[in-house]
N, C-alpha and C positions, 0 to 999 in steps of 0.2 A: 486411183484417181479420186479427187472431191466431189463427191455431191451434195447434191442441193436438194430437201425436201420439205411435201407440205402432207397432210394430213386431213381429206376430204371431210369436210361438216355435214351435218342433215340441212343444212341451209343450201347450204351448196350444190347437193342433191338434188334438193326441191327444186332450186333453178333450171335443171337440168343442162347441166355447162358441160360438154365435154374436156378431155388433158387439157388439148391444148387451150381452151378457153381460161382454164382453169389456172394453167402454168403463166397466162401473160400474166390474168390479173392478181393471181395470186402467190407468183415467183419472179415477177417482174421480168419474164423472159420474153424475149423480144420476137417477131417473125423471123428472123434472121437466123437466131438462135436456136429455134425450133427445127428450122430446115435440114441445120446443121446437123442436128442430134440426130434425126430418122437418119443420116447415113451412117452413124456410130451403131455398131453392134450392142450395146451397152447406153445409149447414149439415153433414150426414155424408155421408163419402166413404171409400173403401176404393182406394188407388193412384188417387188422385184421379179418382174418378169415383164420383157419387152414387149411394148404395145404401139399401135398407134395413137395420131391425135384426136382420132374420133372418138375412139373409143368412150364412154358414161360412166367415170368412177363413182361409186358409192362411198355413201358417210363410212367411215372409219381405214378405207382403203388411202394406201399412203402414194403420190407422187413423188418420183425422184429422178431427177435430172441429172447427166455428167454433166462435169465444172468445162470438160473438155478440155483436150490435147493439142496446147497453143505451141507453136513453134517461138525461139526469142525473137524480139524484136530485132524488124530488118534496121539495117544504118545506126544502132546503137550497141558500138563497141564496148563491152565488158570494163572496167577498169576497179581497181582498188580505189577506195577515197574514202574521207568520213562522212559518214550517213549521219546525222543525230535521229534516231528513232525514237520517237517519245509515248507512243502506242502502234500497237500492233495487233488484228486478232487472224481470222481467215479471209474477211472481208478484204483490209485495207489497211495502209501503210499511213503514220501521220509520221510525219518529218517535219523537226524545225531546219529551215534552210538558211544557211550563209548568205548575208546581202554578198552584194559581187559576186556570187554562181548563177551561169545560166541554167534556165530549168530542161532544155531543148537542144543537142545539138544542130550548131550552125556553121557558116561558113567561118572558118576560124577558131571554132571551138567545136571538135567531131569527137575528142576524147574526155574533154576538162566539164563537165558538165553534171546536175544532179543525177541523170535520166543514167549516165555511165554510170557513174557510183551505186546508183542501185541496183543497177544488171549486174555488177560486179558483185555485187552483196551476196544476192540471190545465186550469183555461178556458182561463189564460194560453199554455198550451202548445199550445191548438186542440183537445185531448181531451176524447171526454167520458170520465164519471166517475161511478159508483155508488159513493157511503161505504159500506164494509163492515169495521167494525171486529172484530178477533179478540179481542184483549183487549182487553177495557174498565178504566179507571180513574176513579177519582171526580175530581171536579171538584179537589178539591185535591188530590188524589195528584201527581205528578211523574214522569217517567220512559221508559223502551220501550214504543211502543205498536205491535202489528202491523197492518195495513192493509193487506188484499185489494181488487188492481187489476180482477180480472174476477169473472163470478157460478160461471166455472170456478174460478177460485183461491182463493176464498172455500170451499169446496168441499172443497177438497183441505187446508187448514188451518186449515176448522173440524173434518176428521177428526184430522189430526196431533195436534190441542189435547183434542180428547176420548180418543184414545189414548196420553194422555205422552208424546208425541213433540214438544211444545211446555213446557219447563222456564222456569220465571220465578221468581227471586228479587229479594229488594227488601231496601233501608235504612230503619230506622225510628229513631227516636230516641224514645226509649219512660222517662216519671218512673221514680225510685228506678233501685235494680239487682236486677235477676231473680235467682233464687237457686230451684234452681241458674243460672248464666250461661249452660249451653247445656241444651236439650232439646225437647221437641216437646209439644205442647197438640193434644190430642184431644178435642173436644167437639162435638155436636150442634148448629147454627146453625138458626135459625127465626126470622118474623117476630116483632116482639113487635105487639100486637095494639092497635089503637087508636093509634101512633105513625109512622103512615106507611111512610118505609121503613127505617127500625131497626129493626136483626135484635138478636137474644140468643140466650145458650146454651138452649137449649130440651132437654133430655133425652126426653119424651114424643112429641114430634112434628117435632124438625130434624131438617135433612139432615147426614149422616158431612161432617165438616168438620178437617184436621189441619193444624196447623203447625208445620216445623221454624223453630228459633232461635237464634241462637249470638252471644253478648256479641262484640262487636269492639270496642269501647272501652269505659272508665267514664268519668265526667266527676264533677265532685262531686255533685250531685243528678240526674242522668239518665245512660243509658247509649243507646249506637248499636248496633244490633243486626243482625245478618243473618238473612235471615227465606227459606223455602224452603218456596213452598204443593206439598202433594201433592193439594189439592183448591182450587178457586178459586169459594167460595161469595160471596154480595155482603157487604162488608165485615168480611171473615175474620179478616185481621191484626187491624183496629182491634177487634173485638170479642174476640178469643182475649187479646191484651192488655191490655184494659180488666179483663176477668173475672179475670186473673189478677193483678192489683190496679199492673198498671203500664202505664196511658194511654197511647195516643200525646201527645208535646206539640205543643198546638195545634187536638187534636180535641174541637171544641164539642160533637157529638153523643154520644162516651165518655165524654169528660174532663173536662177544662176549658177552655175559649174563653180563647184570651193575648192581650192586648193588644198592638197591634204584628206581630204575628206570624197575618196571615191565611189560615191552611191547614194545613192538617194532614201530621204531618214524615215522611211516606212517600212514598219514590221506588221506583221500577220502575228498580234496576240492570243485569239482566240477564234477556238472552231467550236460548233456545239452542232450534230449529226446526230439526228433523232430517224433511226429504225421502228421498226415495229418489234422488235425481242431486244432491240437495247437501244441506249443514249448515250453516247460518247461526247464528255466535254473537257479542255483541255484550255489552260492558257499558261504562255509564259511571259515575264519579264519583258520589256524593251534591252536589245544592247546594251552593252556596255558603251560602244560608241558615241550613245546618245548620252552618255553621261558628262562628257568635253562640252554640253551645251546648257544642258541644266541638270536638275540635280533629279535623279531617277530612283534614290532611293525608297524602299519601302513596297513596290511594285512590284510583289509576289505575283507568283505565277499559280494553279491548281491545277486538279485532275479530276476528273468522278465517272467513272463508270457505271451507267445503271445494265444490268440484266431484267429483265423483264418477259410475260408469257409473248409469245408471237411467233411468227414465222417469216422469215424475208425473203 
């Protein structure tokens, strides 16, 4: 089984924190998480040998945690499919995903989905597997999606993602040209009422919703756009862009529904997932799809992994 450890400081002493003090803030383990482990024989240990949370570790005494024995996920049927995995460590899964897969199954798709494909991945390798997506993307978005391997790592970067320490921007191909071609849309998101799940600018009762944006190409009638959420409400871009009267193309629920063209023209080009022992950044290319519209060449993608001293 995986665990997880940390390495008690003389600072930390000094504070006099016991385990479990020690484990939330310094393993980002949750109360939840904690409860759970005192029923594991094995589950918390102090220089390996099982303790409570009370217990007052000293500087150089090591914390360690089980990753814990998750059963698969209920309602997500196993299946073969392609995964694009474009990094991988203990922590967490990055996948660029297919516009037109959903991330979730639903009614009508219980098999065809990314969440099967990855169950399927992991059956094949003899592991089990709890879907635990970080970001989410809609069915027709495209792009970096993060995917937490344990209910520990899930954990630790669903903190990083609420504290900006998880950066995502995307490609959009968005009708007409913005003008000005770079700036940032500040408006209030809320459901609108009676439509399901379309959201609108709501002033009265959304949630603080902003988007940075910056023209990277024109085309004759549409431009491709770089886009930079400092908030990731549900369907932020497509809605900040619609309202500001330039659709994504291809979004039936903004815009216009295109013939020919099933999805809507937003990719998830980049993630950058800043740990305390390492930084993970990643970007890829826009589709090729996007290329029928403007000319997308030259739009490298990178990688760079830092390692670094820490503990997570």
């Amino acid at each position: 089984m995986e665990r997880f450890e940390y390495t008690v400081t003389a600072e930390d002493e000094a504070l006099g924190l016991n385990l479990g003090k020690l484990a939330r803030q310094r393993l980002n383990a949750s109360a939840t998480l904690l409860r759970q482990l005192k029923r594991v024989e094995d589950g918390i240990w102090l220089d390996g040998v099982s303790v409570y949370v009370n217990v007052l570790p000293k500087a150089g005494q090591v914390i360690s945690l089980a990753g814990g024995r998750e059963k698969d996920s209920e309602n997500i049927i196993p299946q073969q499919g392609e995964v694009d995995v474009v990094y991988e460590d203990e922590l967490m899964l990055i996948v660029n995903k297919q516009g037109g897969l959903p991330v979730h199954p639903s009614r009508g798709h219980e098999k065809d989905t990314l969440a099967n494909y990855v169950a399927g991945m992991f059956e094949a390798r003899g592991e089990h597997f709890v879907y635990r997506a970080i970001n989410r993307l809609d069915r027709g978005t495209s792009g970096l999606m993060c995917i937490a391997k344990t209910k520990y790592s899930s954990a630790i970067l669903a903190k990083a993602l609420w504290s900006d320490r998880i950066e995502r921007q995307y490609y959009a191909l968005c009708e007409g040209h913005p003008d000005p071609a770079e700036g940032t849309i500040d408006l209030p998101l809320g459901r609108r009422e009676g439509f399901g799940i379309q959201r609108c600018v709501d002033y009265e009762n959304g949630q603080h919703a902003v988007t940075h944006y910056s023209t990277v190409r024109r085309g004759e009638d549409c431009s491709l756009l770089r886009l930079r959420l400092e908030t990731g409400r549900t369907h932020q871009i497509r809605v900040h862009m619609a309202h500001s009267g330039h659709p994504l193309i291809g979004d039936f629920m903004y815009g216009t529904e295109l013939e020919g063209f099933d999805r809507v023209a937003l990719h998830s080009t980049y993630i950058r997932i800043e740990l305390p022992d390492r930084v993970v950044e990643l970007e890829t290319p826009p589709p090729e799809c996007f290329g029928q519209f403007i000319d997308i060449s030259g739009l490298e993608g990178k990688r760079n992994i830092e390692r670094r001293e820490g503990e997570v």
